[in-house]
C-alpha positions as CSV (number, residue, x, y, z in Angstrom):
1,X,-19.6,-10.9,29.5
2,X,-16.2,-10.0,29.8
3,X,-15.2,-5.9,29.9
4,X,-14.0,-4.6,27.0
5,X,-11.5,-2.1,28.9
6,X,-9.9,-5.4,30.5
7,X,-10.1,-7.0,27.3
8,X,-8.7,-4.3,24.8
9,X,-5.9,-4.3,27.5
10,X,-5.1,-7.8,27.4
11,X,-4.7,-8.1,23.9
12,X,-2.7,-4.9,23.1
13,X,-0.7,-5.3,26.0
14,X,0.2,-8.5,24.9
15,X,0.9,-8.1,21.3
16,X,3.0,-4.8,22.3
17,X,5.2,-6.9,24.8
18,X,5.7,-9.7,22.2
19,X,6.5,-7.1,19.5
20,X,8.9,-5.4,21.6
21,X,11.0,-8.7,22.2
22,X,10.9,-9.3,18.7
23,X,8.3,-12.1,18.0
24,X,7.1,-12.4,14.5
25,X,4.1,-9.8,13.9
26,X,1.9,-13.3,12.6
27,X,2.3,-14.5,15.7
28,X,2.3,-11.6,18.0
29,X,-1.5,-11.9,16.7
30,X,-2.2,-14.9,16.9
31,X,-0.9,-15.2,20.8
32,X,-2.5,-12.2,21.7
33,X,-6.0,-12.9,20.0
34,X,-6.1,-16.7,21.6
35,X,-5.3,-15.3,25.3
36,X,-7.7,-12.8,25.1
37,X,-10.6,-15.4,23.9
38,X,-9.5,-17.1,27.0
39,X,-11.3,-14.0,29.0
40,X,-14.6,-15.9,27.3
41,X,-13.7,-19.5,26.8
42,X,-11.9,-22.5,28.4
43,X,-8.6,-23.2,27.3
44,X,-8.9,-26.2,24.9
45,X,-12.7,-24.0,23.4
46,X,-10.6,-21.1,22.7
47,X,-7.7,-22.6,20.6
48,X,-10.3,-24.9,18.6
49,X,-12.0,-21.5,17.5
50,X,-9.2,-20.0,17.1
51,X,-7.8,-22.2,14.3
52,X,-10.9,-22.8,12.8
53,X,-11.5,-19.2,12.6
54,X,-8.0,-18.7,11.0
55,X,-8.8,-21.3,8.4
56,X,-12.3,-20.1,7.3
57,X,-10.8,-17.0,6.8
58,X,-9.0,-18.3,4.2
59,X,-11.9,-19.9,2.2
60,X,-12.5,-17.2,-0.4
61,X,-12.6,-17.1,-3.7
62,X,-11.3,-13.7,-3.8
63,X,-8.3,-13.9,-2.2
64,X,-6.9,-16.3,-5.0
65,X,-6.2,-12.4,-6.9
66,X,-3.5,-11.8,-4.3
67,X,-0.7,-14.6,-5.4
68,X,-1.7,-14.0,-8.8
69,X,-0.8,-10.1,-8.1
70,X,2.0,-11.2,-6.4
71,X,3.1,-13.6,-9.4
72,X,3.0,-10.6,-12.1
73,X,4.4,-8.3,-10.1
74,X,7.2,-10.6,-9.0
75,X,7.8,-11.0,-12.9
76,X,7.9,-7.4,-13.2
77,X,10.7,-6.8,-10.9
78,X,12.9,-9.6,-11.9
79,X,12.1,-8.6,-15.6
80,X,13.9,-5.2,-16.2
81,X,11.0,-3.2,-16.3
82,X,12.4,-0.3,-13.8
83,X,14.8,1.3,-16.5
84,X,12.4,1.0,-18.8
85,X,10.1,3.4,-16.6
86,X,13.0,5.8,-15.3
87,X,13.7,6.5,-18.8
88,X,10.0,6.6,-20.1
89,X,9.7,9.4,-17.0
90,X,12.7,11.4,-17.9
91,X,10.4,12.2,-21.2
92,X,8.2,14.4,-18.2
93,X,10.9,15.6,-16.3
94,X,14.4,16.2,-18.2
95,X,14.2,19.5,-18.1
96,X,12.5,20.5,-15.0
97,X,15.2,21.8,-11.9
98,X,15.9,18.4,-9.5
99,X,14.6,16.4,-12.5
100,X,16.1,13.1,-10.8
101,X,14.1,13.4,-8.2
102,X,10.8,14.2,-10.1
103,X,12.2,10.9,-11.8
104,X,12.6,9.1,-9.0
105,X,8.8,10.1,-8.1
106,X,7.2,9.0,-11.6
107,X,8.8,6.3,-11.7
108,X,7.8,4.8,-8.1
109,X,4.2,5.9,-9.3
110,X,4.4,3.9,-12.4
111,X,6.7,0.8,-11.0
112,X,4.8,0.8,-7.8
113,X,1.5,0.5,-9.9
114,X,2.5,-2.6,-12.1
115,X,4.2,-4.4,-9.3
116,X,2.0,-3.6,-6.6
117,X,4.8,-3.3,-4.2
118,X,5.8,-0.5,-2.3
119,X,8.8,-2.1,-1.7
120,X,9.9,-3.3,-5.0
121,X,9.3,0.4,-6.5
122,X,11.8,1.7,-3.5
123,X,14.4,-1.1,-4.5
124,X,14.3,-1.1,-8.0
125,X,14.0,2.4,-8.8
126,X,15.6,3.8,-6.4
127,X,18.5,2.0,-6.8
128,X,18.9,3.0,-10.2
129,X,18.3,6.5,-9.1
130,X,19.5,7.0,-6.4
131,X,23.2,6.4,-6.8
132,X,22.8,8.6,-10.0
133,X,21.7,11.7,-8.3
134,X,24.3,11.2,-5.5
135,X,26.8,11.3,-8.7
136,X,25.1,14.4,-9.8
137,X,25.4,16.5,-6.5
138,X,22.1,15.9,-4.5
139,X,22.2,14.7,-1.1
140,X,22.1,11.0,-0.3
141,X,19.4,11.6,2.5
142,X,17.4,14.0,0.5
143,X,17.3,11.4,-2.3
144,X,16.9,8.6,-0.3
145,X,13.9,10.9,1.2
146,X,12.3,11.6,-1.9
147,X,12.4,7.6,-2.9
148,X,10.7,6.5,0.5
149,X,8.3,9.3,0.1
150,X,6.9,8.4,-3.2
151,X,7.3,4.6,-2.9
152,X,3.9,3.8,-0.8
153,X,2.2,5.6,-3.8
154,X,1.6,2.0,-6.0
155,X,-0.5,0.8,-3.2
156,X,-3.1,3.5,-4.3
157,X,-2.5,3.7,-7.9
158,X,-4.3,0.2,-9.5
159,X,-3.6,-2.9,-9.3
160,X,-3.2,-3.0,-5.8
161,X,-4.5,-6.3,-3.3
162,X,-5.0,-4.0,-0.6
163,X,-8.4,-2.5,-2.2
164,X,-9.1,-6.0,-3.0
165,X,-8.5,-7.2,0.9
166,X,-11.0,-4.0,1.5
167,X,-13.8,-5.1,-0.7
168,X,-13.1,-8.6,0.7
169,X,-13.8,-7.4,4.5
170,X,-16.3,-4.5,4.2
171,X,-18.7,-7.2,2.0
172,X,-18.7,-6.3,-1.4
173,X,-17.5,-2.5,-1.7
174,X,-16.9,-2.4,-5.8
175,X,-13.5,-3.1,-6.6
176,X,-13.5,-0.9,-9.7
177,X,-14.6,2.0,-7.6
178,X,-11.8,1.5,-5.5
179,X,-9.6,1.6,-8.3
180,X,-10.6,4.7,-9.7
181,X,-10.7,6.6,-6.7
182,X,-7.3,5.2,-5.3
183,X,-6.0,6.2,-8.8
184,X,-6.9,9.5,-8.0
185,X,-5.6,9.3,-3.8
186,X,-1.9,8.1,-5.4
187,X,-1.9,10.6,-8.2
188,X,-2.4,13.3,-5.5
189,X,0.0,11.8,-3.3
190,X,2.9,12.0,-6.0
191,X,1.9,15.3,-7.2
192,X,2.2,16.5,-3.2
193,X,5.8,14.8,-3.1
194,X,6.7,16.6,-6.6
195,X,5.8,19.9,-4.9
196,X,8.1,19.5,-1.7
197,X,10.8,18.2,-4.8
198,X,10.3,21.7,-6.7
199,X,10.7,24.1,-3.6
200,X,14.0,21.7,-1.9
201,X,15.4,21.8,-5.2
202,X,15.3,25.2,-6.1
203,X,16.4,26.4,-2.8
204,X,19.9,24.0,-3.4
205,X,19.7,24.5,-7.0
206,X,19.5,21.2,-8.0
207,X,19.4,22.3,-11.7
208,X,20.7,19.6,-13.4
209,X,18.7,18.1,-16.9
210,X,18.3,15.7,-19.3
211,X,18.9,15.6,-22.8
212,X,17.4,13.2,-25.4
213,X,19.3,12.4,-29.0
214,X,17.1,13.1,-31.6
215,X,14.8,10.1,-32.2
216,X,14.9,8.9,-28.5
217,X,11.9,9.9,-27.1
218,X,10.1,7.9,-29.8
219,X,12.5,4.6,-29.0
220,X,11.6,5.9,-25.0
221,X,8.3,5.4,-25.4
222,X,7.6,2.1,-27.5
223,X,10.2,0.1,-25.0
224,X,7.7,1.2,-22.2
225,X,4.5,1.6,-23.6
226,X,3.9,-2.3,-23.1
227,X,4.8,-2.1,-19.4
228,X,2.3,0.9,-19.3
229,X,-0.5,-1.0,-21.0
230,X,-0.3,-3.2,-17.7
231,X,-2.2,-0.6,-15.9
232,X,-4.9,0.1,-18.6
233,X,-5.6,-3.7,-19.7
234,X,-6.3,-4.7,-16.0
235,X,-7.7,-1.1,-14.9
236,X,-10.0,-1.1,-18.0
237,X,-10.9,-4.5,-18.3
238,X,-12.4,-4.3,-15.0
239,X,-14.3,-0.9,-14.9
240,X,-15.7,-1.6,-18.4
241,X,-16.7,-5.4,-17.0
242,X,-14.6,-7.6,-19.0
243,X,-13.4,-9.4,-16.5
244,X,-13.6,-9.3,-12.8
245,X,-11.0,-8.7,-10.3
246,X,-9.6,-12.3,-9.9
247,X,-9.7,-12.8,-13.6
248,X,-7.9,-9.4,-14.2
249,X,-5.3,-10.9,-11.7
250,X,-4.3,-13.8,-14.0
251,X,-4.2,-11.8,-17.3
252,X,-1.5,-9.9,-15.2
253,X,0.4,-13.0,-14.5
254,X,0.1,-14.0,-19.1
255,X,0.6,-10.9,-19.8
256,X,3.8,-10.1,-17.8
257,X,5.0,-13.2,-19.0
258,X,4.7,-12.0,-22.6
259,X,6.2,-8.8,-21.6
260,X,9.7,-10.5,-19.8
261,X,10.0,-13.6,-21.7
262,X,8.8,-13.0,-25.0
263,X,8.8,-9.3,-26.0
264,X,11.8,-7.7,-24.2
265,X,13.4,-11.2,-23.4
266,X,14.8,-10.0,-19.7
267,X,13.6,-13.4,-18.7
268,X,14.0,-16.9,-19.5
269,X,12.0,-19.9,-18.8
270,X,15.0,-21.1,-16.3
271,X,14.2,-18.0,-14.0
272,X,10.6,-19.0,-13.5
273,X,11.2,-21.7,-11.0
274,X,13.0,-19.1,-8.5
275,X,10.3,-16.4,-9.3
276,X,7.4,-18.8,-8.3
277,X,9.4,-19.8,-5.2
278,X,9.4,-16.2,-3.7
279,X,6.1,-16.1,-5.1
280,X,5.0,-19.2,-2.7
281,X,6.9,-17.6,0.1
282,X,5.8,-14.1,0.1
283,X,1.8,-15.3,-0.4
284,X,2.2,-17.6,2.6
285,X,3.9,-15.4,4.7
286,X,0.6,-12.6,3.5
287,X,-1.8,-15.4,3.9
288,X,-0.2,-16.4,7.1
289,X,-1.3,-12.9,8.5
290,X,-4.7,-12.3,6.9
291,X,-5.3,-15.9,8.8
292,X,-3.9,-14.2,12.1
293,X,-5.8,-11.1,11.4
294,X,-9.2,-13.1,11.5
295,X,-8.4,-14.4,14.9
296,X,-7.4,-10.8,16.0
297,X,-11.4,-10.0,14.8
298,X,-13.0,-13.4,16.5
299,X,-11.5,-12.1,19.4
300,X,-12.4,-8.5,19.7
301,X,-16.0,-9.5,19.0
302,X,-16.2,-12.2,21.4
303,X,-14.9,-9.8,24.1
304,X,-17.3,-6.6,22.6
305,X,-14.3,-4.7,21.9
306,X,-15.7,-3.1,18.3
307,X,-19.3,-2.2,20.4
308,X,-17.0,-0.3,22.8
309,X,-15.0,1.0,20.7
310,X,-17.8,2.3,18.2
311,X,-19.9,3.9,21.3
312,X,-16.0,5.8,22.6
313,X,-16.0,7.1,19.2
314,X,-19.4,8.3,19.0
315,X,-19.7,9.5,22.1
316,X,-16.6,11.8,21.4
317,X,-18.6,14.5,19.4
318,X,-22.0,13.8,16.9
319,X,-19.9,15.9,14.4
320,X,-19.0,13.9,11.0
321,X,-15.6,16.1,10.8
322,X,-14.5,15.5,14.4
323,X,-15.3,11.5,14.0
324,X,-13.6,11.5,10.7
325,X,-10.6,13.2,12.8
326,X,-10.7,10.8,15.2
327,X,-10.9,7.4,13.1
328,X,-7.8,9.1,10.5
329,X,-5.6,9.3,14.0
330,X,-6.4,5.9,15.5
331,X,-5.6,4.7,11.7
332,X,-2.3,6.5,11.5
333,X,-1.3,4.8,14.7
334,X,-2.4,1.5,13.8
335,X,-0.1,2.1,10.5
336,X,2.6,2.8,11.9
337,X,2.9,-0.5,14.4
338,X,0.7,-3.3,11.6
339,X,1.3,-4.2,8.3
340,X,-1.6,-3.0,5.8
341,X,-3.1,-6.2,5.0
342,X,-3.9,-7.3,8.6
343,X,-4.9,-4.2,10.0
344,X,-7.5,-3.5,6.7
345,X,-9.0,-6.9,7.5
346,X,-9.6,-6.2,11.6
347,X,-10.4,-2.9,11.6
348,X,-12.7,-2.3,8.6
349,X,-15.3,-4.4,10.3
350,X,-15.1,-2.4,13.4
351,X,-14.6,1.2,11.8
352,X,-16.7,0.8,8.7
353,X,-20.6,0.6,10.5
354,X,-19.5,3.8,12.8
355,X,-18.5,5.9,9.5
356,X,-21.8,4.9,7.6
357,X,-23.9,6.4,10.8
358,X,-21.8,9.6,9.9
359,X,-22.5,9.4,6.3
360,X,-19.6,8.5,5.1
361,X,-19.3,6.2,1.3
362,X,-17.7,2.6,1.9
363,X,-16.0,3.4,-1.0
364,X,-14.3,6.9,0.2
365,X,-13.5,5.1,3.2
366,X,-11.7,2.3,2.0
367,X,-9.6,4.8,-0.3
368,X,-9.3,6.9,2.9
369,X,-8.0,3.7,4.9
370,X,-5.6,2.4,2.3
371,X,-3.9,5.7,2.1
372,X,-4.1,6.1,5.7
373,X,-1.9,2.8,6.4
374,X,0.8,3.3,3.5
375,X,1.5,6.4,5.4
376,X,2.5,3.8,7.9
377,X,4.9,2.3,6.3
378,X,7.0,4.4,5.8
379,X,6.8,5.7,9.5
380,X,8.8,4.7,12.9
381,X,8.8,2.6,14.5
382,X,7.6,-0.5,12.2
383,X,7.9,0.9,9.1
384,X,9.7,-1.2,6.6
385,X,9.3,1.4,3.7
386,X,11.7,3.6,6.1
387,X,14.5,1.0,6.6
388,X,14.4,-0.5,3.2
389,X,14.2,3.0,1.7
390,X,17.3,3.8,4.2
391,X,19.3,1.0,2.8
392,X,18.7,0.8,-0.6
393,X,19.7,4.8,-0.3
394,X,22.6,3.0,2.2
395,X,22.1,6.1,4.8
396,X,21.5,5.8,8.4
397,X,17.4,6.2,9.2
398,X,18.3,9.1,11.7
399,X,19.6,11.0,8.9
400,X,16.6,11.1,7.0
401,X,13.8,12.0,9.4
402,X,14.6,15.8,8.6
403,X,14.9,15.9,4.8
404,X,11.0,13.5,5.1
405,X,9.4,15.9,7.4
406,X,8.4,18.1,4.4
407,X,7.1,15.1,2.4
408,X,4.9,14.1,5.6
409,X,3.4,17.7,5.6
410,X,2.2,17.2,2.1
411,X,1.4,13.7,2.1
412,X,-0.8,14.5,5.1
413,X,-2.1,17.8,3.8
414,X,-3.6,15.1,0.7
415,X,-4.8,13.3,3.2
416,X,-6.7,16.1,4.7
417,X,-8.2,17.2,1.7
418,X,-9.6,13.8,0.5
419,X,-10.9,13.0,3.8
420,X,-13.0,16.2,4.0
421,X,-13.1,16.7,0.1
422,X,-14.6,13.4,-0.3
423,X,-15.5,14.4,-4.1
424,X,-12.2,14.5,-4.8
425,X,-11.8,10.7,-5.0
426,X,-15.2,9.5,-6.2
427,X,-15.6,11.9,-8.8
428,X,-14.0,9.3,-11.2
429,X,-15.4,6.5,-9.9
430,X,-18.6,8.3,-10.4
431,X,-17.6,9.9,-14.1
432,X,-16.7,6.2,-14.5
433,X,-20.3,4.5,-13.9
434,X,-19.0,2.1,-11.3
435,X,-20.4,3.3,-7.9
């Protein structure tokens, strides 16, 4: 048997190197894992299990929820839906002092949740908002801040595929708890950004507010009541058991559809072709790396890296709040160099089994891991929250390290609290019948 040490060395050392030259991440992984089975197996053993490894992976009938996500929430940001949702949140925070930026927050919350993208809530609403509240006197940086910030919070708040890729690889964790408790994580995380908000923008008197003509609020709400609805049909229908997860994941796609093409006409049947194109490319590209991350797992276990790694951790301290300590660092620090949908599918494996021996739910711990990586990206060095954040807000990233520093304090001090708070998240799972 190979050592781990020598192992573990070998295959971070050579995923760092390739990363640094600027290899693809997918195969940075895929190079790294197949040298380091090498340690174990001859040359032509270790690329045949390699492959076949990456391909098995594949073969689940849960992942077909992820294009289907992707699909609808594609829809959603080609289909107008952000100024719907910037509006509907100026009905919360119009007149509240910096109310861009608590709009700017809500509606990242709310985009972020029906697209299921990050990404797509820092482009789309901060794009609209952004240039607005540089027009009304705040800071670009401190604007641009408060978009990135915010943004990672619709991979928490349901539907999101990363709980799904959870479920997939701890084996069977209830999706529905995972969605009510990651509700709850998001929630916490936007409130946490809207305090930091509150304090900057009183100190700069960023006082400016919103007024509504008389009958708007009403005409507000019904434009984005429907987008809304997106949330409570699939949240809903799952927890109540009318459908599961992968069913919930096409009624997303039909029922965007009926939203863009049908109800608020922002789309036409011409534009589906190009929307299922970037669907194809983005699901291969995510597919491409859950098939990478697979390999990544054959090879720390035919090298006993998670064995090693499990009796490090434990041997640190018999403590639950030290472990938990521990395991939240390693995961920041895997965030911040991985994207969230490999780095769920390795690790969780290896970290889930020592966090049981603690006492620790599967469920709290997926909610804990999730949040744990979107903190990642929106980190240096990897982040791509950060830089698209940065250029959508078209300021330079150095420039907005200070203004985010306050937002990291509170987005970690949430992270603190539901890691040792654990109650906090599975109270409405729990309230909810579904763990």
């Amino acid at each position: 048997m190979v050592d781990p040490i020598l192992a573990a060395s070998m295959l971070v050392g050579i995923f760092v190197i390739l990363l640094a030259l600027g290899t693809p991440i997918g195969l940075c992984i895929v190079i790294a894992s197949g040298s380091t089975v090498m340690l174990v197996l001859p040359f032509d053993i270790a690329m045949f299990t390699t492959a076949q490894k990456m391909f098995s992976s594949l073969d689940s009938f849960a992942l077909l929820a992820v294009p289907f996500f992707i699909l609808s929430g594609v829809i959603m940001n080609n289909g107008g839906i952000a100024t719907r949702l910037v509006n509907f949140a100026k009905l919360f925070t119009g007149r509240v002092p910096g109310s861009l930026s608590y709009t700017n927050i809500a509606g990242n919350m709310m985009f972020g949740a029906v697209s299921g993208s990050a990404i797509a809530a820092s482009t789309s609403i901060g794009g609209v908002m952004i240039p607005m509240s540089a027009k009304e006197g705040y800071s670009r940086s401190f604007a641009s801040a408060v978009n990135i910030a915010s943004a990672p919070t619709g991979m928490l708040i349901p539907p999101t595929t990363a709980f799904i890729l959870y479920a997939l690889a701890s084996g069977g964790t209830s999706i529905a708890a995972l969605f009510a408790g990651g509700f709850v994580a998001g929630s916490l995380w936007g409130i946490g950004c809207m305090l930091v908000t509150y304090v900057v923008a009183k100190r700069r008197n960023y006082s400016n507010f919103f007024t509504l003509q008389k009958g708007m609020a009403w005409r507000v709400f019904k434009d984005a009541a429907p987008s809304l609805m997106l949330i409570v049909i699939i949240v809903g229908g799952i927890v109540q058991g009318i459908f599961t997860a992968i069913e919930a994941s096409a009624v997303a796609v039909v029922y965007t559809v009926f939203l863009t093409v049908f109800l608020y006409k922002s789309l036409s049947w011409s534009q589906l072709p190009k929307i299922l194109i970037q669907t194809f490319v983005m699901t291969g590209v995510i597919m491409f790396l859950l098939a990478t991350s697979s390999a990544m797992s054959f090879a720390m276990s035919m090298t006993g890296i998670p064995n090693a790694l499990s009796q490090m951790i434990l041997g640190i301290s018999d403590s639950p709040a030290v472990i938990m300590l521990v395991i939240t660092l390693f995961m920041l620090v895997v965030g911040a160099f991985m994207d969230i949908g490999p780095a769920i599918l390795i690790f969780t494996p290896i970290l889930l089994p020592i966090v049981q021996k603690v006492g620790v739910d599967p469920v709290h711990f997926g909610i804990l891991m999730v949040y744990n990586l979107a903190i990642g990206t929106i980190t240096p060095p990897v982040g791509s929250g950060l830089y698209v954040g940065a250029s959508v807000g078209q300021v330079k990233v150095e420039q907005l390290i200070k203004p985010l520093l306050p937002f990291y304090s509170a987005i970690i001090l949430v992270l603190i609290a539901i890691t040792y708070l654990p109650e906090l998240t599975l109270f409405l799972p729990r309230l909810l019948g579904v763990m």
